[in-house]
C-alpha positions as CSV (number, residue, x, y, z in Angstrom):
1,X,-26.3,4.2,12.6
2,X,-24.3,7.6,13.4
3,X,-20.7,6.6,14.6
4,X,-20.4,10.5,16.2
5,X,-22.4,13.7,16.4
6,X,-20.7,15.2,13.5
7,X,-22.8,16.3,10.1
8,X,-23.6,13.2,7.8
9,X,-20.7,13.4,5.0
10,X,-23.6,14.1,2.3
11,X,-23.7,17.6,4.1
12,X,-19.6,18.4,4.4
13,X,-19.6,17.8,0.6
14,X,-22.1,19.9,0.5
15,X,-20.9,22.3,3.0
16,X,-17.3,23.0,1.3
17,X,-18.4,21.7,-2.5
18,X,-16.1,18.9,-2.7
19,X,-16.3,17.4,-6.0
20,X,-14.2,14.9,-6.4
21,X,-11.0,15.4,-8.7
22,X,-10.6,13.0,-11.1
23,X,-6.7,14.8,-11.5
24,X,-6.2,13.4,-7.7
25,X,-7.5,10.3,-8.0
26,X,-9.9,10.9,-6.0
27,X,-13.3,8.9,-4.7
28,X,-14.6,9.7,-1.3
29,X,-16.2,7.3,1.1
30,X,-19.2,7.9,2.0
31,X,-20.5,4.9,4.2
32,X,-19.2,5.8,7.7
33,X,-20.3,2.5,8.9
34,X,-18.1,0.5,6.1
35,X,-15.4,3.0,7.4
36,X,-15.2,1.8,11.4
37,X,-15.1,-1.6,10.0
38,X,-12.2,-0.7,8.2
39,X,-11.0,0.7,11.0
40,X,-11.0,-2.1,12.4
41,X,-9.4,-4.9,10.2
42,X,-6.2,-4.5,11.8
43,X,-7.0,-4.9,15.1
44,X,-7.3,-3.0,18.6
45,X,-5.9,0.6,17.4
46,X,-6.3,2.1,21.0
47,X,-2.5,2.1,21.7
48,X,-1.1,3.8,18.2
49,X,-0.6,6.4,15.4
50,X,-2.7,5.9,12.3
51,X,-1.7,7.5,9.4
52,X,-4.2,7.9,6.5
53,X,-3.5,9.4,3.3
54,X,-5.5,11.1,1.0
55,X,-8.1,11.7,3.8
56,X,-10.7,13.7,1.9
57,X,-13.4,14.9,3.5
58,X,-12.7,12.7,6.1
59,X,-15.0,9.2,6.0
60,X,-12.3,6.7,7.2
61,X,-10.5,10.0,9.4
62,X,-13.8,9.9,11.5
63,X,-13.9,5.9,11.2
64,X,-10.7,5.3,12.8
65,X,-11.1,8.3,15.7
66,X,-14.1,6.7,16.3
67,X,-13.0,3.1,16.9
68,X,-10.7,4.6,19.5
69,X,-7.5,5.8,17.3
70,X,-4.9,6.8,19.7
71,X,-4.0,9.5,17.3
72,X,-4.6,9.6,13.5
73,X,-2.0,11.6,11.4
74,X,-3.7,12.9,7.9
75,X,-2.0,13.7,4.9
76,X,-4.3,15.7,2.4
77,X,-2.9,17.7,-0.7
78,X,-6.3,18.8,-1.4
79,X,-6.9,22.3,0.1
80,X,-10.4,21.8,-0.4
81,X,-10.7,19.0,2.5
82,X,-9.0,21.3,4.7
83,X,-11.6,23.0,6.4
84,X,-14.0,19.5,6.9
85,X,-10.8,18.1,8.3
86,X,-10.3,21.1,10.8
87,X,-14.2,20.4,12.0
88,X,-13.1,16.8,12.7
89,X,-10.0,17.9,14.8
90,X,-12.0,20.1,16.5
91,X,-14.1,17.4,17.6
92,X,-11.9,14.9,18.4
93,X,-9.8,17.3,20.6
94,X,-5.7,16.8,20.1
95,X,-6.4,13.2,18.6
96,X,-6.1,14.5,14.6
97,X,-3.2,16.2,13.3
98,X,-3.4,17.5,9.6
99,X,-0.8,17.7,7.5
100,X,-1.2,19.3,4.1
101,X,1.6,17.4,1.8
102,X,2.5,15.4,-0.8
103,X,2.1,11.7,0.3
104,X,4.7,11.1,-2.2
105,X,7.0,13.0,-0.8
106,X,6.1,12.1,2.8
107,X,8.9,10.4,5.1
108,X,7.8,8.3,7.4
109,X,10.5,9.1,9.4
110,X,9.4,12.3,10.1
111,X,6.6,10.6,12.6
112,X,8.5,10.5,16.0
113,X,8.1,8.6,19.2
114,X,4.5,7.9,18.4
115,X,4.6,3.9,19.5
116,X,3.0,1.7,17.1
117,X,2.6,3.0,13.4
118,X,-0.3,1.7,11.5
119,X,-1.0,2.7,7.8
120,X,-4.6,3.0,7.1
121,X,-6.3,4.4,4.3
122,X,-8.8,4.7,1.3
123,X,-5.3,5.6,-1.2
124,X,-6.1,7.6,-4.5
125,X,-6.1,5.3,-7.1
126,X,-3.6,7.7,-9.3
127,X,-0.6,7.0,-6.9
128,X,-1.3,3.9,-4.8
129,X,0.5,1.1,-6.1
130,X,3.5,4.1,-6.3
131,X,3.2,4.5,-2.5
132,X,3.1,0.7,-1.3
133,X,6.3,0.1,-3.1
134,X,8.0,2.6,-1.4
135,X,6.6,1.8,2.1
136,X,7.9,-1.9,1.4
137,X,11.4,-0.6,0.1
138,X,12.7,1.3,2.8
139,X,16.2,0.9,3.3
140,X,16.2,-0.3,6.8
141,X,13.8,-3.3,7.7
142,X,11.9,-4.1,9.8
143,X,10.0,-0.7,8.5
144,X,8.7,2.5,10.1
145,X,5.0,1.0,9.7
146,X,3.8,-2.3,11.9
147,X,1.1,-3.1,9.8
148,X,-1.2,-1.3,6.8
149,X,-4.6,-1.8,5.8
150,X,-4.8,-0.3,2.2
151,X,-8.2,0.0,-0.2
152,X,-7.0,-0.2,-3.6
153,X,-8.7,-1.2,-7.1
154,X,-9.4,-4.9,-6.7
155,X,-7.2,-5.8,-9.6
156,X,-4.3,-4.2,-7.5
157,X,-5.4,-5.5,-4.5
158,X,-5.2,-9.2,-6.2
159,X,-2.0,-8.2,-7.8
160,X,-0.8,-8.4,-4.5
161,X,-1.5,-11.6,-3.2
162,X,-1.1,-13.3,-6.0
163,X,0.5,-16.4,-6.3
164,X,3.1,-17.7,-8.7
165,X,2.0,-19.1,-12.7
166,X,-0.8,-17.1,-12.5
167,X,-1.5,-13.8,-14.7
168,X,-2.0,-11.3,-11.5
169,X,1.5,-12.4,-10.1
170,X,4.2,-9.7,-10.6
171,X,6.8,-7.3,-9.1
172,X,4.1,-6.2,-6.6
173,X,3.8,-9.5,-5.6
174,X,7.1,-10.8,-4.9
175,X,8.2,-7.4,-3.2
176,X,4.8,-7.2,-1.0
177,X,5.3,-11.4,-0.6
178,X,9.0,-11.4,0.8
179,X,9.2,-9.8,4.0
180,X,5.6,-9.5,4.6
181,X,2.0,-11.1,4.7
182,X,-0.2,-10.0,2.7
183,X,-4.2,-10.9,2.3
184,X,-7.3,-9.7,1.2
185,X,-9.7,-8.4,3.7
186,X,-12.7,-7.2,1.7
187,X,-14.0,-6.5,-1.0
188,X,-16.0,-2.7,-1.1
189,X,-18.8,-2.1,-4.0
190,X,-18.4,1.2,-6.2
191,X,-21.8,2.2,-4.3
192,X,-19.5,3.0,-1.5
193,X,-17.9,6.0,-3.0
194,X,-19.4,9.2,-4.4
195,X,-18.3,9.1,-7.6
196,X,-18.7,6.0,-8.4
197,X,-16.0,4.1,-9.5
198,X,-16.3,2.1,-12.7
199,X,-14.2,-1.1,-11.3
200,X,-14.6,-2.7,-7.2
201,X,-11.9,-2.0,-4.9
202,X,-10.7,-4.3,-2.0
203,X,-8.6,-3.9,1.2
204,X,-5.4,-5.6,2.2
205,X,-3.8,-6.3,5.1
206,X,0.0,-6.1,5.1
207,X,1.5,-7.3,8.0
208,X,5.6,-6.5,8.0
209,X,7.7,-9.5,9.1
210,X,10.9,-8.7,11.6
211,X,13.2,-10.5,9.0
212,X,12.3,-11.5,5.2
213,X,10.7,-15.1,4.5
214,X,14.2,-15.4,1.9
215,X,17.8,-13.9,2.2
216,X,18.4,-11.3,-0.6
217,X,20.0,-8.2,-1.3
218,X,17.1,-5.3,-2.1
219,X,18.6,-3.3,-4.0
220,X,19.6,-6.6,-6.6
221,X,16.1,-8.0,-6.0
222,X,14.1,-4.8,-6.8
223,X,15.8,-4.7,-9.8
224,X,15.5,-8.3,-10.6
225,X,11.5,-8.3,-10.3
226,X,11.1,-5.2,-12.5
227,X,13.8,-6.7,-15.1
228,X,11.6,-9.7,-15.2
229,X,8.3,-8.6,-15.5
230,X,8.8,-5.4,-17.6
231,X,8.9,-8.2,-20.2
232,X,6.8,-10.8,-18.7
233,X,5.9,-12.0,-22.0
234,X,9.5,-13.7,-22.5
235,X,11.6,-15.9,-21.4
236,X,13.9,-15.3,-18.2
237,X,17.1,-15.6,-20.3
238,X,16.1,-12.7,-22.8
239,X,14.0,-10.8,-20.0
240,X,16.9,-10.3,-17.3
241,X,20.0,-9.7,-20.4
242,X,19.9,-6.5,-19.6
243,X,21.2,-7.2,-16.1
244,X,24.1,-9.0,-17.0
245,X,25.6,-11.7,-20.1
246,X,26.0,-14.4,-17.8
247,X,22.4,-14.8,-16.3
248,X,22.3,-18.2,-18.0
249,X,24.9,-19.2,-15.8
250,X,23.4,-17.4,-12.5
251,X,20.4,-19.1,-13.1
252,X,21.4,-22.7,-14.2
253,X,23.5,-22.7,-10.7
254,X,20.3,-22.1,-8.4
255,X,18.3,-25.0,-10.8
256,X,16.4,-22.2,-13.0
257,X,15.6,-23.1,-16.5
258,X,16.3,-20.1,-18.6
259,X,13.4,-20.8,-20.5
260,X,11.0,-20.6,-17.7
261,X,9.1,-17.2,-17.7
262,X,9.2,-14.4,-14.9
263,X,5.9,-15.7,-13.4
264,X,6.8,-19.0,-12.9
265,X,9.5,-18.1,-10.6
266,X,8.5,-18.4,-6.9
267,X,9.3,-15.4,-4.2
268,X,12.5,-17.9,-3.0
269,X,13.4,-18.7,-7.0
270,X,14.2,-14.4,-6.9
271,X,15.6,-14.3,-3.4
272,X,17.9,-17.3,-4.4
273,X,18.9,-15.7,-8.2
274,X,19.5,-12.3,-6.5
275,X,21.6,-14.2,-3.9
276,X,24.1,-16.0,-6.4
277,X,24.5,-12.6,-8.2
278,X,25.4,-10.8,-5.3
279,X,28.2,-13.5,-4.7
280,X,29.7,-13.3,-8.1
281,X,28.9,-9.6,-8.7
282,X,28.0,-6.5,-7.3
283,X,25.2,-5.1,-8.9
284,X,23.9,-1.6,-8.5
């Protein structure tokens, strides 16, 4: 089933030889039908801005403009995808605008007046787990973004809604877990990208909260969570020493045993430690 009279995307890879860079972490969609459901997973999407990154030749660009996109904002890198992106806007007349940049780099605040923000793409794999924890670390909260639907490796993907005492649970986790819900929509077979990748990938839904689930200071909890499980492997009281002498204290007064390890700390065990340090300390 054709979702729109443009070429299949076979023929645009074709058309502009886009092999896929392994450098850019890139595998294209090339199931347009997979890509309207997609599209889809967050709901209606007549009324805002979509922005997709890493948008390739243009699979989930086409799926979202399709489903009725108010207007879909795509950030490519790759001057490759350029021109198959340009035959898109064409088509879907002043709904697409293009931007060539660095998704890294990207501020969301540059987007202005749109309405309703929506995050939705097929991320490179090189540079996605780097991206979500900058969109749920902005200094002001509630964010830019409403809501994002994100494909990412499965094992990312499960990272993310994972829950505490299990091996998956981490920073991701708690940070993705405090001021947000998080699931997992789908899972999407390797046969759905040309090249194949060697592991699944899955989409979640991340739907920002107006306030966080727990009180705590970001800037003390960010560093808390990667403290903790850049040495997952040992207990709190050795793990977090780097942060300050007295943690044994800190955490003894919020009913932590020091010799629990960082996954067996809940989202509100961190929210509550990063609390009681902000009251005896200030920590930066």
């Amino acid at each position: 089933m054709q979702i729109d009279d443009l070429p299949p995307l076979r023929d645009v890879i074709l058309k502009y030889n886009l092999e896929a860079k392994k450098s850019l972490g890139q595998n294209f969609l090339h199931d347009l039908n997979l890509t309207s459901k997609i599209a889809l997973l967050s709901g209606s999407i007549e009324n805002s801005t979509i922005l997709e990154i890493g948008a390739g030749p243009g699979a989930l660009t086409r799926g979202l403009l399709a489903s009725g996109a108010k207007k879909v904002i795509a950030l490519e890198r790759d001057e490759r995808c350029i021109p198959a992106l340009m035959d898109i806007a064409d088509y879907y007349d002043g709904k697409l605008e293009i931007l060539e940049r660095d998704a890294l780099k990207f501020d969301l605040n540059e987007i202005k007046d749109l309405g309703s923000l929506k995050i939705i793409s097929n991320l490179p794999y090189n540079i996605g787990t780097e991206l979500l924890v900058k969109w749920l670390t902005p200094i002001i909260w509630p964010p830019k973004w409403e809501d994002m639907t994100l494909m990412f490796q499965k094992e990312v993907a499960e990272r993310i809604v994972a829950i505490p005492g299990t091996k998956a649970y981490g920073r991701l986790s708690v940070l993705a877990q405090w001021r947000c819900n998080a699931n997992i929509r789908m899972t999407v077979s390797p046969d759905a990208f040309r090249p194949k990748p060697k592991v699944q990938s899955a989409v979640v839904s991340v739907k920002a909260l107006n306030t966080p689930k727990f009180y705590a200071k970001q800037i003390i909890l960010e560093r808390l969570v990667k403290a903790g499980f850049g040495q997952r492997r040992k207990m709190i009281r050795s793990s977090l020493k780097s942060i300050d002498l007295n943690m044994n204290s800190f955490l003894e007064n919020v009913g932590l045993k020091p010799t629990l390890r960082a996954e067996n700390l809940t989202v509100s065990d961190w929210c509550k430690l990063a609390e009681q340090i902000e009251k005896n300390k200030y920590l930066i």
